[in-house]
C-alpha positions as CSV (number, residue, x, y, z in Angstrom):
1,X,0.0,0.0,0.0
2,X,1.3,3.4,-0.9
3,X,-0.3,6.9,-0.8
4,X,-0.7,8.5,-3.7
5,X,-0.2,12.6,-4.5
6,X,-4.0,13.8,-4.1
7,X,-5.2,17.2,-2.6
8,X,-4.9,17.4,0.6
9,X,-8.5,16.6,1.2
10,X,-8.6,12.8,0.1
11,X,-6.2,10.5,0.7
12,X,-6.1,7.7,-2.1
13,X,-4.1,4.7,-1.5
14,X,-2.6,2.0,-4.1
15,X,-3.8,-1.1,-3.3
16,X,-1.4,-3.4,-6.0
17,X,-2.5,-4.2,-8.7
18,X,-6.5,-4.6,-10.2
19,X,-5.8,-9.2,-11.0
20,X,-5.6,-9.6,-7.1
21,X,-9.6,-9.5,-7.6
22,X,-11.0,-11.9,-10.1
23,X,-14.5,-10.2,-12.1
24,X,-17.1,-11.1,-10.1
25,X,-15.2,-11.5,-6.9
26,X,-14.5,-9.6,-3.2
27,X,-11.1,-9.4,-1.5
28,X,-10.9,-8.0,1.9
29,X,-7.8,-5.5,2.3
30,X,-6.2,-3.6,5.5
31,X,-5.6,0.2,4.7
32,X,-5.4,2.4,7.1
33,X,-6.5,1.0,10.2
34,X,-9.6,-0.2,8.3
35,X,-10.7,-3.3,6.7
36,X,-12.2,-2.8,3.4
37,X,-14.3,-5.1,1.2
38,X,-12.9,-4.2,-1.9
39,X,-15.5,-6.0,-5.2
40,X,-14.6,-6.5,-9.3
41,X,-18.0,-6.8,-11.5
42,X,-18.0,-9.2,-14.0
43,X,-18.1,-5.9,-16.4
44,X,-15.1,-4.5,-14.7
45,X,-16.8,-2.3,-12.3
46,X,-14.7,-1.6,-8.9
47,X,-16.5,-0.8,-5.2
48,X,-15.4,-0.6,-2.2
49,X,-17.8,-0.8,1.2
50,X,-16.6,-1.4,4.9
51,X,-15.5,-5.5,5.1
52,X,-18.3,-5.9,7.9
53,X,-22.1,-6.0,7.9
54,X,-23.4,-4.1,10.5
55,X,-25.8,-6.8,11.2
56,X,-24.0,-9.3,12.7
57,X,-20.1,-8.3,11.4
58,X,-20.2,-11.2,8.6
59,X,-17.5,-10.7,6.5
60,X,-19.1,-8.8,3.3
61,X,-16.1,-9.5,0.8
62,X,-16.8,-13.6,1.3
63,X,-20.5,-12.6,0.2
64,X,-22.1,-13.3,-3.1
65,X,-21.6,-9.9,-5.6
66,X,-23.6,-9.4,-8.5
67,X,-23.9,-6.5,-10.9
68,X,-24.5,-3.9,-8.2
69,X,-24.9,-5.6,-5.0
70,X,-23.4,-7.5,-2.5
71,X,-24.9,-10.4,-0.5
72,X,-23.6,-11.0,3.3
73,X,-22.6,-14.7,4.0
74,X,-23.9,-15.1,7.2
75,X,-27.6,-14.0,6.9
76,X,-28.3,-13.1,3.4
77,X,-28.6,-9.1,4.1
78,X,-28.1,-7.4,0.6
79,X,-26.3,-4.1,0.2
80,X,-26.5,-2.0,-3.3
81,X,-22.1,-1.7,-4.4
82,X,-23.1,2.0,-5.4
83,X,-24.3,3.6,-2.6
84,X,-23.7,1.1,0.6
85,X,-28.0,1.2,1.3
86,X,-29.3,-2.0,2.0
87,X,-31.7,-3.7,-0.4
88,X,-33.9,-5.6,2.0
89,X,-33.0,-3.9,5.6
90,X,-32.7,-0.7,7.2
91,X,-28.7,-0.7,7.3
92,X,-26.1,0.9,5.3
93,X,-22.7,0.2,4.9
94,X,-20.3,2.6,4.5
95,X,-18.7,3.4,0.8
96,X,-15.4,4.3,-0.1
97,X,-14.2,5.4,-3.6
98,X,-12.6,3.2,-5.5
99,X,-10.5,3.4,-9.1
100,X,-8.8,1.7,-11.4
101,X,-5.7,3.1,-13.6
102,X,-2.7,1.8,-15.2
103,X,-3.9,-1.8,-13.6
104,X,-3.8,-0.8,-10.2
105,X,-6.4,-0.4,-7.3
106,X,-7.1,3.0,-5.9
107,X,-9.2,3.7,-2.8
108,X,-9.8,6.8,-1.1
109,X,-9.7,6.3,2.6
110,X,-12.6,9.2,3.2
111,X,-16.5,7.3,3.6
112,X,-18.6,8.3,1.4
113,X,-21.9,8.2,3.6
114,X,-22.3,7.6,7.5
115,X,-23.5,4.2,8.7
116,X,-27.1,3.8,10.2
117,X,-28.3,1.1,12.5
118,X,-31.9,0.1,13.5
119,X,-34.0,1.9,15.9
């Protein structure tokens, strides 16, 4: 992991490069004290969403990921890739930006959205 020259109000970090993730996969990664579920599409696309469900912590990158969701392992809760709202529950899980150029990952360490639990 290396930080990369950005203004000084995101920090992007290089993950390595994009073939850690296979299309249609999730790898978890360590960046910055946090750990990040980082997904591939099948058509390429790249997102990046906190690595644990706030239902129960299951570990979202082991989850089933489709074109724009992400299905946790443990209980089946479903969280939209783009946004970090969840499909069938009252949850969200926290998004981070993610990029890919010259064949590497890029992921800026500032969330984009708070997390809400239940009432």
């Amino acid at each position: 992991m290396e930080p990369c020259n950005s203004p000084a109000d995101e920090l992007w970090v290089a993950l390595g490069s994009v073939d850690q993730i296979g299309r249609g996969l999730g790898r978890c990664f360590s960046v910055g004290g946090r750990r990040l579920a980082l997904f591939r599409t099948r058509s390429g696309g790249l997102y990046a969403l906190d690595a644990s469900c706030p239902h129960r912590n299951g570990p979202l990158a082991e989850g089933i990921a489709g074109a724009d969701a992400v299905i946790c392992p443990l209980h089946g809760y479903k969280f939209s890739l783009i946004d970090g709202r969840g499909l069938d529950n009252p949850l969200r899980v926290r998004r981070y930006r993610a990029e890919i150029a010259d064949g590497r990952i890029y992921v800026r360490l500032e969330a984009d959205g708070e997390v809400r639990t239940p009432p």
